[in-house]
C-alpha positions in Angstrom: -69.3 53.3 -14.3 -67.2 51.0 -12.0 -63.7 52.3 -10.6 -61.0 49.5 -10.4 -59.5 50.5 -7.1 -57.2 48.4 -5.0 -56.7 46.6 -1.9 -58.5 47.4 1.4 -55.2 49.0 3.0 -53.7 51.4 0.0 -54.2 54.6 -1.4 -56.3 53.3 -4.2 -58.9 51.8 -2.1 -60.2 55.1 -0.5 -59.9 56.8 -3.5 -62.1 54.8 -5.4 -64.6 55.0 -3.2 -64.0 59.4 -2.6 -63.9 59.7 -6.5 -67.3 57.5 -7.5 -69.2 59.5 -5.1 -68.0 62.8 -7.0 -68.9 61.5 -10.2 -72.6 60.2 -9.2 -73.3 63.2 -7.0 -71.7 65.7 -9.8 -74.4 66.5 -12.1 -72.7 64.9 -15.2 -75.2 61.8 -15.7 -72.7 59.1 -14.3 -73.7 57.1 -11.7 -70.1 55.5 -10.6 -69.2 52.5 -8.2 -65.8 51.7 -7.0 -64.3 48.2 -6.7 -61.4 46.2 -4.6 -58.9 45.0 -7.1 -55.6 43.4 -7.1 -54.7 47.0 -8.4 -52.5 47.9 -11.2 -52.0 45.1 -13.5 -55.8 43.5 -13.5 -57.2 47.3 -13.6 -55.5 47.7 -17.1 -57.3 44.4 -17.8 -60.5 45.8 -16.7 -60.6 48.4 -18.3 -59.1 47.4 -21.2 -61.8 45.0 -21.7 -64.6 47.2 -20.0 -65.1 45.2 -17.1 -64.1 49.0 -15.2 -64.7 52.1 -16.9 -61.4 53.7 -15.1 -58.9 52.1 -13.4 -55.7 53.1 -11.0 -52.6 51.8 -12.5 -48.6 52.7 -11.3 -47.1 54.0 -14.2 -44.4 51.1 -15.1 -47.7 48.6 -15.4 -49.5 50.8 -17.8 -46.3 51.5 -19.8 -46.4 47.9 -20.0 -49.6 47.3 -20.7 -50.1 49.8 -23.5 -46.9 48.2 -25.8 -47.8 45.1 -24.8 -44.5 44.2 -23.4 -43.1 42.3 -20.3 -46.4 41.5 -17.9 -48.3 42.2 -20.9 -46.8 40.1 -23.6 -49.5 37.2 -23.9 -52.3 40.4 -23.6 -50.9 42.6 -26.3 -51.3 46.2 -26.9 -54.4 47.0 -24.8 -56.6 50.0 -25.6 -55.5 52.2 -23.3 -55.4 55.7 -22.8 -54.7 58.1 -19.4 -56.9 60.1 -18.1 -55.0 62.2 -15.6 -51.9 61.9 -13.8 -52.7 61.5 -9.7 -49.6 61.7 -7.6 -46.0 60.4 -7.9 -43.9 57.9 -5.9 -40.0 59.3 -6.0 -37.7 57.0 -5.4 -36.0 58.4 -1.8 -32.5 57.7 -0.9 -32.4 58.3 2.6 -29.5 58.6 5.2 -28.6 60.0 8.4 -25.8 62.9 9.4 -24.2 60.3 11.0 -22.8 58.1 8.2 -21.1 61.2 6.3 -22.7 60.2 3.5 -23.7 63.7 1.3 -23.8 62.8 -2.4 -24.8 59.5 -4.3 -21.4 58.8 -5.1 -20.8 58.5 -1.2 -22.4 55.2 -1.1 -19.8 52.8 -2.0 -18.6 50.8 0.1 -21.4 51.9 2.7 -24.2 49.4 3.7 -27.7 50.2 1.5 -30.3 48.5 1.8 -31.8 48.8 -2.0 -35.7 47.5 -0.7 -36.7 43.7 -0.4 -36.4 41.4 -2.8 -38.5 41.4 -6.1 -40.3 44.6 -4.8 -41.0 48.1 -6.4 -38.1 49.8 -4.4 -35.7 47.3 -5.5 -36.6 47.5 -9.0 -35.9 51.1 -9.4 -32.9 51.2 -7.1 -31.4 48.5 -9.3 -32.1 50.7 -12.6 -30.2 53.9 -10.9 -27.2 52.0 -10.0 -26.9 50.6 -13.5 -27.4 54.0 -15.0 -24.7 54.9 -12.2 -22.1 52.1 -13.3 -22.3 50.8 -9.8 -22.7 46.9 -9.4 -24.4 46.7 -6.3 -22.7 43.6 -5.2 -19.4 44.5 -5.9 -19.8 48.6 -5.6 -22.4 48.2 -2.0 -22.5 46.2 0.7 -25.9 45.9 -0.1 -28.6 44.5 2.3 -32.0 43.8 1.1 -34.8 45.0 3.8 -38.3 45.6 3.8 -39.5 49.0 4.7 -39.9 48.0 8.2 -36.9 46.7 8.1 -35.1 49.1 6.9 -36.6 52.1 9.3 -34.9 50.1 11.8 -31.9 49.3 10.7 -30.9 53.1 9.9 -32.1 54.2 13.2 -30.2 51.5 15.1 -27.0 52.5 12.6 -27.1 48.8 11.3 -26.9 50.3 7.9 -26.0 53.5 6.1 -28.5 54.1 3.4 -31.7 53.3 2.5 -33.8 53.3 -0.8 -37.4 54.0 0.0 -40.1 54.5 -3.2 -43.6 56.3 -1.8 -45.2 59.8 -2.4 -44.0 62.5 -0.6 -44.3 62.8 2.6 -43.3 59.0 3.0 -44.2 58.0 6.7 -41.2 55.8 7.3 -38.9 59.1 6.6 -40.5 60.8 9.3 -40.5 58.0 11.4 -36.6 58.3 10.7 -36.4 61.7 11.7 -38.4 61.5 15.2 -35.0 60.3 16.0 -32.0 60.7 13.5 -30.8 63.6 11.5 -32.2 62.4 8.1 -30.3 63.4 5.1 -32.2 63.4 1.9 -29.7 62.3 -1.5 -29.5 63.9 -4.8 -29.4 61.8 -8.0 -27.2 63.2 -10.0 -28.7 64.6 -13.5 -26.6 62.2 -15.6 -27.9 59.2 -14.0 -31.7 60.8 -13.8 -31.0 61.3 -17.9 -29.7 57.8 -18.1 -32.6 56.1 -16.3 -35.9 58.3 -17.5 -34.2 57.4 -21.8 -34.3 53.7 -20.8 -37.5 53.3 -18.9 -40.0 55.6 -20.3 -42.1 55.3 -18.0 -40.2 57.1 -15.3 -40.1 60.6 -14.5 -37.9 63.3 -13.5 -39.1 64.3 -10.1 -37.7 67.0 -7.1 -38.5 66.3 -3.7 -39.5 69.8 -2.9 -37.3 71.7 0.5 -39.5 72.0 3.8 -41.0 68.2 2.5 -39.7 66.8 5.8 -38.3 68.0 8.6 -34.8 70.3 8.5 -34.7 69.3 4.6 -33.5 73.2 3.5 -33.0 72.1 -0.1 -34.5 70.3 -2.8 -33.6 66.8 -4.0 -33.8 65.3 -7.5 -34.7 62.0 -7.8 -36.9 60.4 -10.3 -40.5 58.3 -9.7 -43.0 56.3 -11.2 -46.2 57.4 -11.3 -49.7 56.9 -10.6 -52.7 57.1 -13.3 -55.8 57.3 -14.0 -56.8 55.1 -17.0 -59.6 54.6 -19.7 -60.4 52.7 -22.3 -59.9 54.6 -25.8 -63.6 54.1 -26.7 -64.7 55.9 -23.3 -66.9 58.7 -24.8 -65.2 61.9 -24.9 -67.6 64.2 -23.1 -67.3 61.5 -20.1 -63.9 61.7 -19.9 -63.6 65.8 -19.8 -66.5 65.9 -17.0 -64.7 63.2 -14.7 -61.1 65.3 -14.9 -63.2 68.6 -14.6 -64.6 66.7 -11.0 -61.5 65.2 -9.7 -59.5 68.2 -10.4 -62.0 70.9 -8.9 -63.1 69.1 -6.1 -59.3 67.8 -5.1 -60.3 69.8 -1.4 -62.9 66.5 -0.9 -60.2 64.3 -2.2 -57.5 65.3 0.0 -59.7 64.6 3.2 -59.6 61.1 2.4 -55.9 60.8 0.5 -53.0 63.9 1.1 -51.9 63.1 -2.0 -54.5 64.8 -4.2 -52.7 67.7 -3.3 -51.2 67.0 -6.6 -54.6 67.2 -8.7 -54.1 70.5 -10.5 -54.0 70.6 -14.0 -50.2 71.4 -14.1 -49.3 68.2 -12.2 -52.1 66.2 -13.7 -51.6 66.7 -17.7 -48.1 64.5 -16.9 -47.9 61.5 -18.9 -46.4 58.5 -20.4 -48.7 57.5 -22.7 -51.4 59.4 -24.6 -54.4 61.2 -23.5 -58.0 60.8 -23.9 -59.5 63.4 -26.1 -62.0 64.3 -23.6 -59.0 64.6 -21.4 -56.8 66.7 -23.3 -59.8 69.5 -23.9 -60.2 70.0 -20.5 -56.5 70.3 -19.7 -56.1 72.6 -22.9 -59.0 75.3 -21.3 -56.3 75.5 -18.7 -53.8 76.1 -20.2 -51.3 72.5 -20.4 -50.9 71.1 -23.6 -51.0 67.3 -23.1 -50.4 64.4 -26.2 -53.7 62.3 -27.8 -54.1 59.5 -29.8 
């Protein structure tokens, strides 16, 4: 079997190359590779077309890719199905005790920086605010910054707020708080209703307390996610073994990625789209009822 991956750099790199040596050295009769890809949009390719036998894919790009819609519209539907759920990337809205700011409807008027142009942060900051009714050029003074960027701006005080989209813990809101008194914002449940009905690929998601430093409460937000997929005709007793490995052996996982800490069955059996059958009977011996095709 060959992993799609990603680029030298990400998560997904590393944990290609982790989970194909736990498939060929895990009794199950797979012998597994992983491979550098452009990531989430030519993984679902791959695999779709078996090219890869599973691929890593954000969960807006396989949402996409299995209706066929947006990226996907020349491809059509492509036979698709998830095989776990790894880790989440919640969106973060992130100020400092400084700027007063204490609940999302704070931010008018204040400087926030909604993530640079035509990236991932941007994207989903822009679908909050419309959920929100705020028009981020009329409602914001709204500055467009890299991550980088941004760090430094809200430690300098050049701006108020930030909206940052990474798993949790995100380095850049530590490398706030080495600093600043960093101040973690709600969404408000309305507007995390709003924007999970429209985009179905999102999720409801809470930034647990004690995730970063002097955060005593927890913060709802909402994230896109990060899957494991398959192609439909993937045998199903390959399927249930590979989930069985990356879920039981998540302590080898984690040494390469922290975010395996997520692998459990619980977090895991979270999707968008259906489940593999293979899939589905191992989560179902532990108890989480996931939905086939």
């Amino acid at each position: 079997m060959t992993i799609g991956s990603g680029g030298v750099g990400g998560t997904y790199y590393p944990l290609g190359g982790v989970m194909a040596e736990l498939l060929t050295k895990g009794n199950v009769d797979i012998k597994a590779t992983s491979r550098s890809t452009a990531a989430s949009k030519e993984n679902c390719r791959l695999v779709a077309s078996n090219k890869a036998q599973i691929g890593m894919t954000m969960g807006s790009t396989l949402y996409q890719a299995y209706t066929g819609t947006e990226a996907f519209k020349d491809d059509g539907k492509l036979p698709l199905l998830t095989l776990m759920h790894m880790y989440a990337a919640p969106q973060h809205l992130v100020t400092t005790t400084r700027t007063g700011i204490k609940k999302f409807e704070d931010i008018k008027g204040k400087r926030v920086s909604l993530g640079a142009q035509g990236g991932g942060d941007q994207l989903l900051s822009l679908m909050i605010l419309e959920a929100a009714g705020m028009d981020p050029d009329k409602d914001l003074r709204k500055q467009q910054l890299s991550q980088p960027e941004a760090v430094t701006a809200l430690k300098d005080g050049n701006i108020d707020a930030v909206f940052f989209n990474f798993a949790v813990p995100g380095s850049a809101v530590m490398e706030i708080a080495a600093v600043r008194d960093v101040v973690l914002i709600p969404l408000p449940d309305d507007v995390i209703a709003k924007v999970t009905k429209k985009h179905p690929f999102l999720m409801p998601y809470t930034i647990t307390k004690g995730s970063y430093s002097k955060q005593d409460l927890d913060v709802k937000t909402i994230a896109d996610g990060n899957f494991l997929v398959v192609n439909e005709r993937l045998p199903e007793k390959a399927a249930y073994d590979m989930v069985k490995i990356f879920i039981e052996k998540k302590e080898d996982i984690m040494k390469v990625t922290p975010q395996a800490v997520d692998f459990t069955p619980q977090k895991s059996g979270v999707g968008i789209i259906p489940f593999h059958k293979g899939a589905a009977k191992y989560f179902k011996e532990k108890g989480v009822s996931v939905e086939t095709k």
